[in-house]
C-alpha positions in Angstrom: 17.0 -12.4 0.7 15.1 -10.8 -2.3 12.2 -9.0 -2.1 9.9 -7.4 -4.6 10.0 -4.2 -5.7 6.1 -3.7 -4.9 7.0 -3.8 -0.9 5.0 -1.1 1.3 6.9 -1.3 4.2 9.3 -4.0 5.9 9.7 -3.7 10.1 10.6 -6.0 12.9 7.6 -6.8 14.9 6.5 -9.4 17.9 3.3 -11.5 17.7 1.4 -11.1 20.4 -1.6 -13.6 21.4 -4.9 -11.9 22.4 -7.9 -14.1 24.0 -8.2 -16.0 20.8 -6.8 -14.3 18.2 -3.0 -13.0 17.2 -1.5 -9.5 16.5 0.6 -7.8 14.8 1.5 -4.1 15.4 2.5 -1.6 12.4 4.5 1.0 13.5 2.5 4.2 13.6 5.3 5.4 10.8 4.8 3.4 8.6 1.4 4.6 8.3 2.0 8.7 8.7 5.1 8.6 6.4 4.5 5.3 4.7 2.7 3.6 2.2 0.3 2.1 4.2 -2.7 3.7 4.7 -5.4 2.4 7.8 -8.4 0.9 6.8 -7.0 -0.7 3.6 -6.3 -4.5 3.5 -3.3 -5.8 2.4 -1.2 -9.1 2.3 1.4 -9.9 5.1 4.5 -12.4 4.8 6.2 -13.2 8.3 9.8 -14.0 7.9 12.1 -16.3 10.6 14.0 -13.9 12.4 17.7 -14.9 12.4 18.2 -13.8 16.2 15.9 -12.5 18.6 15.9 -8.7 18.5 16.8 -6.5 20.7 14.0 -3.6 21.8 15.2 -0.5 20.0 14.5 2.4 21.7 10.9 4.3 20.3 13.1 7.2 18.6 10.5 10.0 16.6 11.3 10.4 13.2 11.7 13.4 11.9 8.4 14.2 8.9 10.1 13.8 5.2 7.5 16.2 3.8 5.5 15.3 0.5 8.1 13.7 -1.9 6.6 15.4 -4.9 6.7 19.4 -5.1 4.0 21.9 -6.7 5.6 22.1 -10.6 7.2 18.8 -10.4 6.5 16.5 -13.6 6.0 12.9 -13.6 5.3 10.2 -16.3 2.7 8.0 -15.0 0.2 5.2 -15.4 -3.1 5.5 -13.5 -3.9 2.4 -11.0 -7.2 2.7 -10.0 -10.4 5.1 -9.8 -11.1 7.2 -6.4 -14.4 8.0 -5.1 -15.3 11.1 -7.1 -14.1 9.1 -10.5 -10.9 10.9 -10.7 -7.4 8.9 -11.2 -5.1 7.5 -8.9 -2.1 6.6 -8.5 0.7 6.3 -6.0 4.4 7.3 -6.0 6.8 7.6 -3.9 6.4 5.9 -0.1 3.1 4.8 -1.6 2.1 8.9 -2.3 -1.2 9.2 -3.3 -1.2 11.9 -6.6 -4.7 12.8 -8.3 -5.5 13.3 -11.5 -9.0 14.5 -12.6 -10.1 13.3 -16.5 -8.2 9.9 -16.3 -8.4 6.3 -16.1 -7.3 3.5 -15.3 -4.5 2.5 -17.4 -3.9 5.7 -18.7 -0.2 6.6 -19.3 0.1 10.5 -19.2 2.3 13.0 -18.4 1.6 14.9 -15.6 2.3 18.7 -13.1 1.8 18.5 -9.6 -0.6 21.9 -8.9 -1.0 21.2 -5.7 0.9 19.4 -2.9 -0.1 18.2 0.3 1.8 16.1 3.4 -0.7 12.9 2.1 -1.8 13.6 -1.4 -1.5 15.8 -4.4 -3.5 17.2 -7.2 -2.3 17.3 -10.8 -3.5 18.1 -14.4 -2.3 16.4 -17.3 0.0 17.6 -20.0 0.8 15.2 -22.1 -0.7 11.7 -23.2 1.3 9.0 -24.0 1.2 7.7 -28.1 
């Protein structure tokens, strides 16, 4: 099976029926280490399961850190605008990387100056021609 390249996250999960409505658990992961973020709305595809899983045992992954470094460069294209008017955009496991004196659209060249376990700051170097 084929999936796009734009998936946050893919995990086995039950459906559960409450009163009159249905749920479906994320994985607390998937959140903390993923691209997923709480809050946000997003659009779910529920897939036949070939064979009825087993319950894995809840086993705690270990943290992967921030998968961008203070120094590291990146060529980028700004997504979307936060709060404060400052570019977004996301790498890695859906990473969230700032960048003041952007917008949307914007391909640039950037250096991470500051990185934390959910989101880092950088400046621009370079703009794309």
């Amino acid at each position: 099976m084929e999936l796009p390249d734009d998936v946050l996250c893919l995990y086995t999960a039950r459906v559960t029926e409450n009163q009159d409505s249905y749920t479906i658990e994320v994985p607390k992961q998937e959140v903390e280490l993923g691209g997923v973020q709480s809050g946000e709305v997003y659009r779910a595809a529920l897939l036949p399961s070939a064979v009825e899983p087993e319950p894995a045992p809840r086993v705690r992954a270990e943290p992967q850190g921030p998968p961008l470094e203070e120094g590291d460069i990146r060529d980028v294209e700004i997504e979307r605008l936060g709060d404060q008017g400052d570019g977004l955009v996301k790498v890695d496991r859906g990473y969230v990387v700032i960048v003041p004196g952007t917008d949307v659209g914007d391909r640039v060249t950037i250096r991470v100056t500051e990185a934390k376990e959910n989101v880092a700051f950088a400046e621009v170097i370079k703009e794309a021609r």
